[in-house]
N, C-alpha and C positions, 0 to 999 in steps of 0.2 A: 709511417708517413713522415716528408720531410717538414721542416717547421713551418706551421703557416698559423693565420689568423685564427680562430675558427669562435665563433658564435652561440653561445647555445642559453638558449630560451628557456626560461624555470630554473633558470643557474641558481636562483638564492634557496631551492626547494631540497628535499628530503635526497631523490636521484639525481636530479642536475647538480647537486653542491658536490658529490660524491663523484660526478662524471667531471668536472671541473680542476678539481682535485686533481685527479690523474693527468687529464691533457697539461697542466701545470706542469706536472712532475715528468713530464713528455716533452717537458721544451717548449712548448706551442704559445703562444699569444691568444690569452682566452676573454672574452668579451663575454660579461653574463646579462639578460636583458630579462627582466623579473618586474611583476607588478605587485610582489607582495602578500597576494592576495590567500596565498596559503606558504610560501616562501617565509624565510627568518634571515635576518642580520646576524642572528647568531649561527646561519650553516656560512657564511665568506670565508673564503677559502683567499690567503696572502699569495699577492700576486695575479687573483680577477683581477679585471674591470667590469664594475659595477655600474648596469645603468638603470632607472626604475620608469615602468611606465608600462603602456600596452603593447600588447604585438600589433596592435591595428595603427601605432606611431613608430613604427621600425623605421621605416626610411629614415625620420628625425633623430630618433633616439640612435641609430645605428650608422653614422653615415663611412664609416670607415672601408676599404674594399677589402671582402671577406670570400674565403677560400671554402669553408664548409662551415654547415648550421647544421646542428643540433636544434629541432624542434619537439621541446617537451612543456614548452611552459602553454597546457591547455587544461581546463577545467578536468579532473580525474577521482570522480565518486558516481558509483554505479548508482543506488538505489537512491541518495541525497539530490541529485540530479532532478527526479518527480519532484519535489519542490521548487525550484528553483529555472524553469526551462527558458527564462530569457537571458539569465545570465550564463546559461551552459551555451545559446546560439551566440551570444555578444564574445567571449572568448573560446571557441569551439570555431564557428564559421567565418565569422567577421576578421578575430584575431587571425586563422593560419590561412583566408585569404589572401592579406595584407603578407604573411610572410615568405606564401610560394612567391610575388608579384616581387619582391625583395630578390629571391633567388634565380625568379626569372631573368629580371634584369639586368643582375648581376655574373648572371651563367655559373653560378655556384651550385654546388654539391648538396641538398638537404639530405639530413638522415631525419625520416619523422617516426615520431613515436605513437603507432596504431594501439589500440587496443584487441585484447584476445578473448574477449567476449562476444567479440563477434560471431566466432568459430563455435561458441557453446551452443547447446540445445540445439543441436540436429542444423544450427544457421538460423535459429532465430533469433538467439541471444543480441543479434544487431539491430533489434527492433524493441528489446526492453524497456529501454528508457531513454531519455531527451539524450544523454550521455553517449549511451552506449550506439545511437542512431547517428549523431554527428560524429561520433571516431569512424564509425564506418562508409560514412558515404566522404568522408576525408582522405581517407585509404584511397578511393576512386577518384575524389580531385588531383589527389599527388599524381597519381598514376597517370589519370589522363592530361598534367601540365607536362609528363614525362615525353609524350605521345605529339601532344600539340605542341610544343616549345623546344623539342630536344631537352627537357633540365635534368641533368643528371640526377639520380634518388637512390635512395634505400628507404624498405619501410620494416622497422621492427615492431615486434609484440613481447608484452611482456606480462610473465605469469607471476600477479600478486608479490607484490614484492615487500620483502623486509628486510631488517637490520639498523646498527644502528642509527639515531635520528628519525626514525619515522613518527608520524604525528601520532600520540597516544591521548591526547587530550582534546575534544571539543569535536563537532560534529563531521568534519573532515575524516578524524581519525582511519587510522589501518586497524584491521583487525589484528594481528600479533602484536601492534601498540597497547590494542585497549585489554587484551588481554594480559600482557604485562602490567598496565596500569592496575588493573582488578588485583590480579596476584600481587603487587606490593602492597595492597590497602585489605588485604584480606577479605577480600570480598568473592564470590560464587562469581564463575564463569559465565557470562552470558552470553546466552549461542539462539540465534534464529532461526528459529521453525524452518524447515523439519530439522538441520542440523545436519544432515546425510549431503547437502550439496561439497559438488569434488570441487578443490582449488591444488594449485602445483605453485606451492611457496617456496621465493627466489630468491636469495639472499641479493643484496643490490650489488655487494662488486661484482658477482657474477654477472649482471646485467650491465656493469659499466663494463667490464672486459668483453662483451659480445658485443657494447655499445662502440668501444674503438675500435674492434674488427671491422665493422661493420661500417664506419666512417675511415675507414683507409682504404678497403678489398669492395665493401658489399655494392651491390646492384640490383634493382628491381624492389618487387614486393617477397611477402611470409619468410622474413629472417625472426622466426621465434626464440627467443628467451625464454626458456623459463626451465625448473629442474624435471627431472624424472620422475620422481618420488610424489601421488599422488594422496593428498590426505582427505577426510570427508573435514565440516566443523569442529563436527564431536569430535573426532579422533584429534584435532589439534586441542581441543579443549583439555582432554583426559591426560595430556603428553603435562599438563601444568598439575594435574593433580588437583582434588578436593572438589568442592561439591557443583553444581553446574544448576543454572537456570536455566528454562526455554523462554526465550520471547515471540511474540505472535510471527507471524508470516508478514515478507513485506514484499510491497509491488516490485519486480525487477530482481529481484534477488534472482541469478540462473543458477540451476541443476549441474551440469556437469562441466568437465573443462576439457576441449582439443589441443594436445600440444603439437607441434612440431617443429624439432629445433635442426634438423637435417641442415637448412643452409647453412646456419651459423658456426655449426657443427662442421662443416667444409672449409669454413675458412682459418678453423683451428679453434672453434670454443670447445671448452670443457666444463663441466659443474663443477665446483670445488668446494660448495657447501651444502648441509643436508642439516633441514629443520628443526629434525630431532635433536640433533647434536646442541645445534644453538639457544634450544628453548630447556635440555638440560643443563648446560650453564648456565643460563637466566636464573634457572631454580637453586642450584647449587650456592649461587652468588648473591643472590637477594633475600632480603630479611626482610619477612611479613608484619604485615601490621596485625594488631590485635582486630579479632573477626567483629564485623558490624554486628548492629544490634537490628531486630525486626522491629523499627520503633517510626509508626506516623503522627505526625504534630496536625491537627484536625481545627480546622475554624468550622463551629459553626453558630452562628446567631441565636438559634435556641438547641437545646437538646433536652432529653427525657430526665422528668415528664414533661418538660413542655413541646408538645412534638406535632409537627405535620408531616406528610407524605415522605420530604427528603429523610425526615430527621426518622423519620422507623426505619426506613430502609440503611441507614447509618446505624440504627442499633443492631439490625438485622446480620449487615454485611461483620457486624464486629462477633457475633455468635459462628459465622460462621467460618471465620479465621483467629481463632483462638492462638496460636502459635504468633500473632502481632499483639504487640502491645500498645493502644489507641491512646494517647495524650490530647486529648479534647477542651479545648479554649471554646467558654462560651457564656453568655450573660447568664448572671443571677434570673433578671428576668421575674420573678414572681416570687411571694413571701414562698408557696410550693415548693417552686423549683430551687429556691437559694441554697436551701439544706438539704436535697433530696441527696443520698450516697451514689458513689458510683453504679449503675447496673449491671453489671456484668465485671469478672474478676481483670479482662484486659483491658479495661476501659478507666482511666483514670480522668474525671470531670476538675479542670478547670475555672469556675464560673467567677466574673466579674461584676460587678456593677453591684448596685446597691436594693434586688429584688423590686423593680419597677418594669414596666416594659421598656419607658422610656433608655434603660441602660445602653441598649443598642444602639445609641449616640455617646457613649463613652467607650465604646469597646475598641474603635482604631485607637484609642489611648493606651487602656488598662492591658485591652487584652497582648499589645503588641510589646508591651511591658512584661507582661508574666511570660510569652513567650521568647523573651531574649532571657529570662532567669533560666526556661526549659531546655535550652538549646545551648545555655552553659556547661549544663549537668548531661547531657544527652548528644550522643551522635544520629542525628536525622541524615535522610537519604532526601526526603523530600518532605514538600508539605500542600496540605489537601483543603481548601475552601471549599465546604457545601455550599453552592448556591453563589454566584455575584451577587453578591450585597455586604450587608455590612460585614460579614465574617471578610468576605473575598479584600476591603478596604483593608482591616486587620494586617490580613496576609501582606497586603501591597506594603504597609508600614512596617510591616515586622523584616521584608526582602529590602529594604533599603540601607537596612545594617547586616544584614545574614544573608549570604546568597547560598539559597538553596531554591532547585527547580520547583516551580508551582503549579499544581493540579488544579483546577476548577470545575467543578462539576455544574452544569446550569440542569440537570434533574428534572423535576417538572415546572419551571419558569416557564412564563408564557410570556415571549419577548418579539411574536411578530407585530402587536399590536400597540408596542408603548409607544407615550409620548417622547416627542424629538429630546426633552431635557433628560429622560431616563434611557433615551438610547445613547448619547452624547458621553453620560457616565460610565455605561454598562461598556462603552467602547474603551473607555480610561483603563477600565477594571482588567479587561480580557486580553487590553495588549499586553495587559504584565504579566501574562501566562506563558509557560511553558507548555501545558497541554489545556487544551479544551474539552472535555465529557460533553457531547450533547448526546441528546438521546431522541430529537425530531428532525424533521428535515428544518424545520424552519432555525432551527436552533445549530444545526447544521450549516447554513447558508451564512448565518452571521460566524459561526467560527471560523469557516474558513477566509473569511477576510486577514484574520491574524496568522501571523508565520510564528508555528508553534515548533519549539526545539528544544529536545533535553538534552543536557550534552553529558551528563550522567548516567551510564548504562544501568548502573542499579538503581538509579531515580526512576529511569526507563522500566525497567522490570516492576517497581513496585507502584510505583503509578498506573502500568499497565494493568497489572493485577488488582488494585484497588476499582477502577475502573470498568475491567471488565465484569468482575463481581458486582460493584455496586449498579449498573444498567441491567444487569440481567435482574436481580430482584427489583425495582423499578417497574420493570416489564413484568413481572410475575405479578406486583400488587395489584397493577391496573387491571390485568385480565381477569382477576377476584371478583 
């Protein structure tokens, strides 16, 4: 194409900096228009223009007259998505509203960026999630401003893409980031149930080079991206080598993948990368860290012998994963319990205070003390409060200098019927969670008020495992 303006939306992010990039190095006049929001100042590529803000402010932010747009900058996480549904329709509907209405009136060219989920599970993959429902019926607004307005289009798909820049860190992440990430830190692959679902991983020039075909030649809708070569999880898991964990099942996650890359293929794409290759360099070139330890940092208020319902089921779960070694922060509590030895060989007892019950009001002190001495000496993945209360305070002081994910278990806490001053704290307590354990519906209805995220897949893993263990005996005592 000959030189012109051209636009393109999610310019600051992982594929727009990368598509950028190139139309630069094509001559072009490139305008990038990024809110950030998962975008870096450190992908700018010399010679954007850089403007920040929404797509739903394009007119403002964009008044220049523009020849083609590139449309990527739209919310893009399949299963993260179920959390989050107002802000996938505020920049999903709202935002690429505003920017056909931009195109339209402009009579410019959009290339937009669909998603290839839609195509999965048999065509139902477009009804997954919040996510994957607005790429699709997006697809249909392009089409049909095509129909009603004459606006010129193309619409690509694109299959899972990598390389490098992609996010490896925090809950956005790609999955051949977070597994890269794992593999430098020596940590087990963590793959979600069942593990057998197909993706067709893209290397991203490849997707930029079908991206500028396709913005010079392409027309209409299903100009697919994406490579040949299809992998299951596991099978990309196993390509890194060493040991692998399973994490539970999650809503949305689809089964298999459709490609078809025939148009783009017409206008002269080719693959020129294959995953294997790149994720054996990965290995070749990267220097592991020393493997983590199975080691959980455990608050709880009393422990054995001084013990109620949570506190056995906490001895219980620690017999029955012997391969973790339990580091337990917990008051003195009784002339008994001050000197009683650890229980169990994996279980090393902490206990604070001066053998009173009263200690329980010194323990966000003492105990958030001893645990910055254990977290000196110790690689934790995560850390586990029995119960909101005073261990869960502990926690919250011990996270104010240590950020590591926090676990909460509220067990058998009866919290439909407090008073307003102890719901008021229990609310302090639980926003500072990571994850919430309930184990009732009622207990259930308050957690889900909090937006709970770990952005640590091995926190993930071993919280889940903590959790899932610990609820199921829970539920075994009570039916006794």
């Amino acid at each position: 194409m000959g030189q012109k303006t051209i636009l393109v939306t999610g310019g600051a992010g992982f594929i727009g900096s990368r598509l950028c990039a190139r139309l630069v190095s094509l001559g072009h006049r490139v305008i990038s228009l990024d809110n950030y929001f998962t975008g870096s100042r450190d992908n700018h590529v010399a010679g954007v223009e850089y403007r920040e803000g929404h797509t739903k402010d394009i007119e403002k932010l964009v008044p220049e007259k523009i020849d083609l747009v590139f449309h990527l900058g739209e919310y893009a996480r399949v299963e993260k998505s179920m959390e989050e549904p107002s802000l996938v329709f505020d920049l999903n509907k709202a935002g690429t509203f505003a920017v056909l209405e931009y195109c339209r009136k402009r009579g410019c060219k959009i290339v937009y960026a669909g998603s290839s989920t839609k195509f999965s599970d048999g065509g139902l993959g477009r009804d997954l999630t919040p996510y994957t429902w607005t790429k699709a019926t997006n697809t249909e607004l392009v089409k049909n401003y095509g129909q009603w307005y004459g606006l010129p289009y193309a619409i690509t798909y694109f299959y899972n893409v990598y390389g490098p820049g992609e996010i490896s860190n925090g809950p956005y992440s790609t999955l051949i980031g977070i597994f890269m990430q794992e593999f430098r830190r020596g940590q087990p692959m963590t793959v979600v149930s069942p593990g057998t679902q197909i993706r067709n991983f893209t290397h991203v020039e490849d997707i930029v080079d079908g991206l500028v075909l396709v913005g010079e030649s392409g027309q209409g809708d299903e100009h697919g991206i994406g490579a040949a070569e299809a992998y299951s999880i596991l099978d990309v898991a196993k390509l890194f080598g060493g040991e692998i964990m399973m994490l539970p099942e999650r809503k949305g996650n689809r089964l298999d993948s459709v490609i078809n890359v025939s148009k783009v293929s017409a206008l002269g794409w080719t693959q020129k990368h294959v995953l294997s290759d790149y994720i054996r360099d990965f290995v070749q070139q990267t220097k592991r860290e020393a493997g983590i330890e199975k080691r959980v940092l455990v608050f709880s208020t009393t422990f054995s012998p001084a013990e109620g319902p949570a506190e056995k089921a906490l001895l219980e779960l620690m017999r029955r994963m012997p391969d973790v070694q339990f580091d337990v922060i917990t008051t003195a509590f009784s002339a008994e319990a001050k000197d009683a030895p650890s229980p169990l060989p994996n279980a090393t007892v902490h206990r604070v205070g001066y053998g009173r019950p009263t200690d329980k009001y010194l323990m966000p002190i003492f105990g958030a003390r001893k645990a910055k001495e254990l977290a000196a000496k110790h690689k934790y993945i995560f850390v586990w409060s029995v119960l909101a209360s005073y261990a869960a305070l502990t926690a919250m002081a011990f996270k104010r200098d240590v950020e590591l994910p926090l676990l909460i278990s509220l067990a058998d806490q009866k919290i439909d019927k407090l008073p307003w001053h102890t719901r008021f704290l229990l609310g302090r307590i639980l926003k500072s969670a990571d994850q919430i354990s309930a184990t009732s519906a009622s207990q259930e209805a308050v957690a889900s008020r909090f937006k709970q995220t770990v952005s640590n897949r091995m926190g993930d893993v071993f919280a889940n495992q903590i959790r899932f263990v610990y609820n199921a005996i829970l539920k075994e005592r009570k039916s006794i």
